[in-house]
VEXDREN-2710 file (C-alpha; in Angstrom, 1 decimal):
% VEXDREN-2710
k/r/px/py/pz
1/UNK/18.9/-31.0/55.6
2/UNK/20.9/-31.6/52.0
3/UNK/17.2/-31.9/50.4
4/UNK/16.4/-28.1/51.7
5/UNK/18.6/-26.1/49.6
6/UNK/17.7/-28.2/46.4
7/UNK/13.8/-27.7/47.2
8/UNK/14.6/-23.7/48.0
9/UNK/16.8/-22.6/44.9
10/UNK/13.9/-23.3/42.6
11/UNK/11.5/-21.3/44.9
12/UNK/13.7/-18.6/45.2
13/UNK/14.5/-17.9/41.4
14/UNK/10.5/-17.9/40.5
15/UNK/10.0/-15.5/43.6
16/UNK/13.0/-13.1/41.8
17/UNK/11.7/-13.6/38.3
18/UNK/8.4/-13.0/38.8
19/UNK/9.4/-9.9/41.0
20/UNK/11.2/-8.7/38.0
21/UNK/8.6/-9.4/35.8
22/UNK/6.4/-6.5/38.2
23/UNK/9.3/-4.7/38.2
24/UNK/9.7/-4.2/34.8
25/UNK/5.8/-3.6/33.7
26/UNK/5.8/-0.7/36.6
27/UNK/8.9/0.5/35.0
28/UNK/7.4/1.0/31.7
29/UNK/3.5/0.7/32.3
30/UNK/2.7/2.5/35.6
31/UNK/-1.4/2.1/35.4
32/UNK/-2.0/-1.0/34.6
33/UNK/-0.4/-2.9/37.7
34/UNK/-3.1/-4.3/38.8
35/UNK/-3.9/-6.1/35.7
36/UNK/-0.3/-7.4/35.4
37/UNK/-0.5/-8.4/39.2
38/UNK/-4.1/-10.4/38.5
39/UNK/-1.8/-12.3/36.1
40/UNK/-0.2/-14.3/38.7
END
């Protein structure tokens, strides 16, 4: 059980950084989504 949160903290902060990453390129670039989303 202490080996979970280690494992999930890393997971977690890509998930968020990559949805900020989308975030961001809809925020300034609002065709091209699906180009930036093929990215990952």
């Amino acid at each position: 059980m202490a080996a979970r949160p280690i494992g999930f903290a890393p997971l977690l902060s890509m998930i968020y950084s990559a949805d900020r990453r989308v975030y961001l390129a809809v925020m300034y670039n609002p065709e091209p989504m699906d180009a930036e989303l093929r990215a990952f």
